[in-house]
Wavefront OBJ file of the C-alpha trace (Angstrom):
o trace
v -1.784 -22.408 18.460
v -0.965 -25.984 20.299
v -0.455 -28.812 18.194
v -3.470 -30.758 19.413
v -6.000 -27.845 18.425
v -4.471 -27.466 15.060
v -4.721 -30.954 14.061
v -7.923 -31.072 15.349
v -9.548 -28.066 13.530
v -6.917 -28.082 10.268
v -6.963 -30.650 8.228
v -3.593 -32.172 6.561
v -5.247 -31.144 2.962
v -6.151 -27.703 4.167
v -2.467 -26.994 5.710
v -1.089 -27.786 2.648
v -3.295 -25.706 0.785
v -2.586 -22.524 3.030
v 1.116 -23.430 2.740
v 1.194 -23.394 -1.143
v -0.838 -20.123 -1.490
v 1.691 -18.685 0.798
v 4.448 -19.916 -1.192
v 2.886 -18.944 -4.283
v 2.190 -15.349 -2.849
v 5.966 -14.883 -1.765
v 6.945 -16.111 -5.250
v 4.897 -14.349 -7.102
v 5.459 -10.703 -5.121
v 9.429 -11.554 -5.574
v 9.175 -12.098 -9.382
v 6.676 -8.851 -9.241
v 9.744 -7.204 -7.284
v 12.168 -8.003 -10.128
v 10.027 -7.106 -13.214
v 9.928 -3.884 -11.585
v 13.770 -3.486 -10.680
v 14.387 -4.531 -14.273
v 12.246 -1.323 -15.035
v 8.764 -3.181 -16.808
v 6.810 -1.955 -14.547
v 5.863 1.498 -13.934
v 4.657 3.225 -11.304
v 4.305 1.713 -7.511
v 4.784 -1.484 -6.451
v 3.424 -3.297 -3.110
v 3.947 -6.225 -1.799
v 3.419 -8.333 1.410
v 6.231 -10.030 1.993
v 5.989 -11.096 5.934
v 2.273 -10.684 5.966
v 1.182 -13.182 3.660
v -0.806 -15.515 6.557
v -3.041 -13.149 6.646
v -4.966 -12.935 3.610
v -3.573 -16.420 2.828
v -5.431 -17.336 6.024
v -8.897 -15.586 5.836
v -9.773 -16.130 1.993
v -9.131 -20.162 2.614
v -12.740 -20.448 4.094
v -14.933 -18.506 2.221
v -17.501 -20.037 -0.027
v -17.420 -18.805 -3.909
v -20.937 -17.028 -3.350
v -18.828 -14.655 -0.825
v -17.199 -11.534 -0.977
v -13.580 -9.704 -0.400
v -12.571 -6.194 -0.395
v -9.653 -5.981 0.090
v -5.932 -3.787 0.177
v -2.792 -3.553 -2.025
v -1.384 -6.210 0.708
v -4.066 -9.079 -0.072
v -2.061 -10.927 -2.965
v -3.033 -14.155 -1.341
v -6.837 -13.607 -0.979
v -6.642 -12.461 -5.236
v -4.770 -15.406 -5.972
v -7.277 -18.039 -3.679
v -10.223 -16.501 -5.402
v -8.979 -17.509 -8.717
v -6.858 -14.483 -10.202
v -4.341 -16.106 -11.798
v -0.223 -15.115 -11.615
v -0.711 -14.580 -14.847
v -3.393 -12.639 -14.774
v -1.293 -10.369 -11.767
v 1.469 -10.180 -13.754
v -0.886 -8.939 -17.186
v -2.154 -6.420 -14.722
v 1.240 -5.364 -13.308
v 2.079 -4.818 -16.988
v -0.827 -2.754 -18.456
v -2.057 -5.626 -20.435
v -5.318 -5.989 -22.178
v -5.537 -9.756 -20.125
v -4.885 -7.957 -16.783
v -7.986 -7.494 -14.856
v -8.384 -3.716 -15.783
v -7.735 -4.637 -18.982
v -4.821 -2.568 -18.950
v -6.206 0.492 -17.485
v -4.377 0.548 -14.290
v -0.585 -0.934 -13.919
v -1.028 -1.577 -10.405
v -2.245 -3.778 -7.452
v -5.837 -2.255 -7.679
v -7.216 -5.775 -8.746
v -11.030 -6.260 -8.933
v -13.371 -8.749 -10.581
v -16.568 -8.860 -9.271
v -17.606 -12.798 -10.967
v -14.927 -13.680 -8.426
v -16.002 -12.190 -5.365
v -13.229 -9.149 -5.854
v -14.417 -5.519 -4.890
v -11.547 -3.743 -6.637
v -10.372 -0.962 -4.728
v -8.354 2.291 -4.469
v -5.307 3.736 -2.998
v -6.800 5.692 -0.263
v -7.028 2.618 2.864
v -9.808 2.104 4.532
v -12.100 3.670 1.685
v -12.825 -0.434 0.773
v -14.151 -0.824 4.430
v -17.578 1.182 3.537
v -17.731 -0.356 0.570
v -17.839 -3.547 2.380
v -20.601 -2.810 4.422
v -22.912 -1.524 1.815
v -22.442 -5.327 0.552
v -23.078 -6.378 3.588
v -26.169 -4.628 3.874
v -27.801 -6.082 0.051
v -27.008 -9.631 1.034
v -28.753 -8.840 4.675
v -31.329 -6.897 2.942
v -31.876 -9.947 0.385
v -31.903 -12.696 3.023
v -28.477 -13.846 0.778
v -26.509 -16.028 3.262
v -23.192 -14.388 1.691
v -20.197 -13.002 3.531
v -18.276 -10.387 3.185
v -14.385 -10.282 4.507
v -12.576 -6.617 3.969
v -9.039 -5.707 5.469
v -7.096 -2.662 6.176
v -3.894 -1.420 7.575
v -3.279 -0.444 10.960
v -3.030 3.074 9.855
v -6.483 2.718 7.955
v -8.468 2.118 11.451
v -7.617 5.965 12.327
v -9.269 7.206 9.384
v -13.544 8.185 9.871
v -14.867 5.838 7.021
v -13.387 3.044 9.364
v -15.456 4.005 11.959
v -18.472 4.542 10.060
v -18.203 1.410 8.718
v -17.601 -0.578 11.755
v -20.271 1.545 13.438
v -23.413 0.376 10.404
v -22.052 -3.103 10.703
v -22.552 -3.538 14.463
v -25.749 -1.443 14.450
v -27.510 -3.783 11.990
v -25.613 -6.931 12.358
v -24.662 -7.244 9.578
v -22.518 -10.249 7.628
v -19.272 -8.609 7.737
v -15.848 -9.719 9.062
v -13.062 -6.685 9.403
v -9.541 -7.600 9.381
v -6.746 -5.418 10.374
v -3.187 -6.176 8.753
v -1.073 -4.910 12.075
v 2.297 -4.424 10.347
v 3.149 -1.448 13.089
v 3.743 1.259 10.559
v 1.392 3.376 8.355
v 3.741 3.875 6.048
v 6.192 5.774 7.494
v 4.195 6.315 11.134
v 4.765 4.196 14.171
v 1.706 2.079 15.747
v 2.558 4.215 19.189
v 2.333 7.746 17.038
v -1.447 7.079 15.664
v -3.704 5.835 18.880
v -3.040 5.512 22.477
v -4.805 2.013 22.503
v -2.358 -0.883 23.035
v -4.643 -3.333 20.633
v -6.098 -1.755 17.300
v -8.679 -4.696 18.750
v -9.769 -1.902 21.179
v -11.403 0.336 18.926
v -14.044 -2.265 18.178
v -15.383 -2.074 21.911
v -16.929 1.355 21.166
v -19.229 -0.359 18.719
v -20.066 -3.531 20.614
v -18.041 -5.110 18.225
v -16.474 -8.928 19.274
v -12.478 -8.394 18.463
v -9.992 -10.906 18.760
v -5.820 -10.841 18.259
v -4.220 -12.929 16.445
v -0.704 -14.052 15.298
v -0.389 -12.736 12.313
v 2.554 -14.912 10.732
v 0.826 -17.637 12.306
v -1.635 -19.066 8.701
v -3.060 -22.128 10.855
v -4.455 -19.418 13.511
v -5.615 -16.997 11.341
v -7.789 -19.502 9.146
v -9.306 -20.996 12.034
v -10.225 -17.161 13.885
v -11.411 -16.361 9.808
v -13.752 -19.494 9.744
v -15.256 -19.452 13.045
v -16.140 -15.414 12.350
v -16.924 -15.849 8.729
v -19.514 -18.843 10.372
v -21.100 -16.713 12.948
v -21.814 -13.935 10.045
v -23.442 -16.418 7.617
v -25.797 -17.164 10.417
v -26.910 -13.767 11.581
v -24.428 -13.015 14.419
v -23.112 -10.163 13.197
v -19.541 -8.764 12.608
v -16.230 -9.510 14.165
v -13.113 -7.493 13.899
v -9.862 -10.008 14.078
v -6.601 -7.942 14.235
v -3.138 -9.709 13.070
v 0.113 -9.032 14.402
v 2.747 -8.429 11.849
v 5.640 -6.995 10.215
v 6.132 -5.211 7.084
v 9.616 -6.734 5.880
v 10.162 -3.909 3.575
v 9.244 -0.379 2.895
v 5.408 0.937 2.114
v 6.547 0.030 -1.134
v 10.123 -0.897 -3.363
v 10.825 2.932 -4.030
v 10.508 2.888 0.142
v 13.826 1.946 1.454
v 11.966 2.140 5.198
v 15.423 3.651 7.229
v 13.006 4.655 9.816
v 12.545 0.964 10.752
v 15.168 0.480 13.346
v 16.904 -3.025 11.553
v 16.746 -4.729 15.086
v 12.892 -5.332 14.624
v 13.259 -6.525 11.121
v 15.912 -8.782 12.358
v 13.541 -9.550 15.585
v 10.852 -10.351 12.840
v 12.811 -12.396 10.254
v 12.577 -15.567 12.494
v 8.854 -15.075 12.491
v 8.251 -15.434 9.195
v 5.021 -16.956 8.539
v 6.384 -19.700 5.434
v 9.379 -20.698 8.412
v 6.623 -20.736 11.051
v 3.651 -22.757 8.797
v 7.110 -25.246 7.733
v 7.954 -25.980 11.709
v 3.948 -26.284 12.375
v 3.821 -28.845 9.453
v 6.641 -30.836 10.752
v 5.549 -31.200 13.978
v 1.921 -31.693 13.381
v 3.539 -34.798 11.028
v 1.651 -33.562 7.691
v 4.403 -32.669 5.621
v 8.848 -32.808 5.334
v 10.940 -31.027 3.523
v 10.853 -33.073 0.656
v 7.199 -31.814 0.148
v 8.069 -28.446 0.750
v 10.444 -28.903 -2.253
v 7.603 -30.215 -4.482
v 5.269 -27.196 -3.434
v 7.737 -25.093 -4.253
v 8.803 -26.337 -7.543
v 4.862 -26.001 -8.090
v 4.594 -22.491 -7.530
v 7.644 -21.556 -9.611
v 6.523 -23.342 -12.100
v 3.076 -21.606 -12.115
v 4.211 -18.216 -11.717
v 6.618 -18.999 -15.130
v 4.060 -19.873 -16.991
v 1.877 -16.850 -15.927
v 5.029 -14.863 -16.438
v 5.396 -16.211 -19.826
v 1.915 -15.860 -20.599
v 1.616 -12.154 -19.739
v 4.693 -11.074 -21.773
v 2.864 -12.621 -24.723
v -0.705 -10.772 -23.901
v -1.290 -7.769 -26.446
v -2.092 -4.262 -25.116
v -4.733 -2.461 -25.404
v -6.444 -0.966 -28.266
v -6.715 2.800 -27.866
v -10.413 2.523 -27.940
v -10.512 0.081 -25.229
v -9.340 2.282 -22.916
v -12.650 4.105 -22.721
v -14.679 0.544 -22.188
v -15.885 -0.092 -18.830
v -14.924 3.138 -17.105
v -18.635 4.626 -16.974
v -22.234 2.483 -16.669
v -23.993 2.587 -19.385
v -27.809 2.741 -20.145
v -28.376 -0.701 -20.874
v -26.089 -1.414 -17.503
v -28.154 0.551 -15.304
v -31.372 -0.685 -16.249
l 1 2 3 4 5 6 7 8 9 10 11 12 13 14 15 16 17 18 19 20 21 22 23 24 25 26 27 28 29 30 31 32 33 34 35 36 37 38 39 40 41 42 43 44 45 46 47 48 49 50 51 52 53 54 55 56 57 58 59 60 61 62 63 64 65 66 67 68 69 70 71 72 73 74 75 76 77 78 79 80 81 82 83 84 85 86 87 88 89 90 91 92 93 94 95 96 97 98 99 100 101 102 103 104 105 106 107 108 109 110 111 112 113 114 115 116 117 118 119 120 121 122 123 124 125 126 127 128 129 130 131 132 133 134 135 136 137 138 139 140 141 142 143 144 145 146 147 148 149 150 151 152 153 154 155 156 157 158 159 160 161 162 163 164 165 166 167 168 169 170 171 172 173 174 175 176 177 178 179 180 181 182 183 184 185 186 187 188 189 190 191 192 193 194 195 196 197 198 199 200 201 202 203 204 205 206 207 208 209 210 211 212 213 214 215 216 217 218 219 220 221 222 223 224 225 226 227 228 229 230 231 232 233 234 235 236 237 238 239 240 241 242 243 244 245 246 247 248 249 250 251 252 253 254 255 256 257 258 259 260 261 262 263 264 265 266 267 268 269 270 271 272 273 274 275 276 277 278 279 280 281 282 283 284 285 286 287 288 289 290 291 292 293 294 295 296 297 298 299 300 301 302 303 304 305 306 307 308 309 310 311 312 313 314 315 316 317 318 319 320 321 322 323 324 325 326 327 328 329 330 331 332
């Protein structure tokens, strides 16, 4: 993006916003990444470090009445709709504070009073899921939104396709985003479609795409709000897909040595809190003393949430059985 369209369509307030979440994000993944070195957590652990614009940049805009459902790469979109680091870190933990309530150790974060569709491992499963929401609000005359995101490797998978197929068909109030970091897992972009774009798959359906930068927060907010817009008012989905690196393996038990290190090292200059810094600079909003005091902000939050986990109590054996199935009174 140019300088004059960014300072005419971001605000100083909102820059500074998306550059603390993404602070916040990379600080709170890195602390995540040592807890689990240290061997307190157990089982997998995913991060985004290198993506973090883009669900940074498309959870900025929504309205609390919306909706996200999102992937184990969408720290910043959990953390903008109010999940706290604490709350992250309770979940990371198995802690009866978490989330899940200690049910699941992991990333699979949902809360559905904040907008959260919690989801599985499987990508792209969250995508039909989306739709279906979609569909009530449209079927409700609810102006609500709904944002969802998957991997590139998740737009070769059928429920993809069915999803982006319903969406188009009927309109509906949907935005798709697709986190381009060039390797499903261990699979190269060029070894998984012969399409250039993933942004080519949503011709078949009719489907407006658009590319973006995807270390680029400024460009990805605006492309979110503009789409996220033209849903609320009846035009229907868009499919926005974002350009970026994965910095690191699927996830830390992945050391990724089928990532030639020239393209990390090709990538490491991109990086989207070095990119959103220059941008901030030059645009005249912020200097590095203020990237200082951000920082020292989000370190200081993700402490306390650290702190405040460690303390949480874990679950009663009973409690492990709460919430897992409907019941009667639920379902009437």
């Amino acid at each position: 993006m140019d300088l004059s369209r960014i300072a005419g369509e971001v605000t100083r307030t909102d820059y500074l916003h998306l550059y603390y979440y993404l602070r916040l994000t990379r600080g709170l993944e890195t602390r995540i990444t040592a807890l689990y070195r240290q061997g307190r957590i157990v089982g997998g652990c995913y991060t985004s470090h290198g993506m973090e614009a883009v669900s940074v940049g498309y959870a900025l805009p929504l309205e609390s009445r919306d909706v996200i459902a999102p992937y184990h790469r969408d720290m910043g979109a959990f953390l903008i709709r109010g999940i706290t680091p604490g709350e992250v870190i309770a979940q990371y933990l198995g802690k009866r504070t978490g989330p899940t309530k200690g049910k699941d150790g992991n990333v699979h974060i949902g809360d559905l009073k904040r907008g959260v569709i919690g989801f599985v491992s499987h990508l792209a499963d969250n995508l039909p899921v989306a739709t279906g929401a979609a569909l009530a609000f449209q079927i409700r005359g609810e102006p609500r939104v709904v944002v969802t995101n998957t991997g590139d490797g998740g737009t070769s998978r059928g429920d993809f396709h069915e999803a982006m197929n319903l969406a188009a068909v009927r309109k509906l109030p949907v935005v798709f985003f697709c986190n381009n970091n060039q390797y499903a897992y261990s699979t190269p972009l060029r070894y998984q479609m012969a399409v250039q774009d993933v942004a080519d798959r949503a011709k078949a359906y009719g489907m407006p795409a658009e590319i973006l930068d995807g270390n680029d927060v400024a460009a990805i907010y605006v492309a979110a709000r503009r789409a996220i817009q033209k849903a609320r008012a009846g035009g229907g989905p868009t499919f926005l897909e974002c350009k970026t690196m994965r910095m690191h393996g699927h996830s830390e038990h992945d050391p990724a040595k089928y990532v030639p290190q020239a393209l990390l090292e090709e990538w490491k200059i991109k990086d989207p809190i070095l990119k959103a810094e220059a941008m901030l600079k030059a645009l005249g909003y912020a200097d590095e003393a203020d990237f200082q005091d951000i920082d020292a902000r989000a370190k200081k939050e993700i402490e306390a949430g650290v702190e405040w986990a460690e303390q949480s109590p874990l679950p009663e054996g009973p409690e492990t059985l709460e919430g897992v199935f409907a019941t009667e009174e639920e379902v009437a």
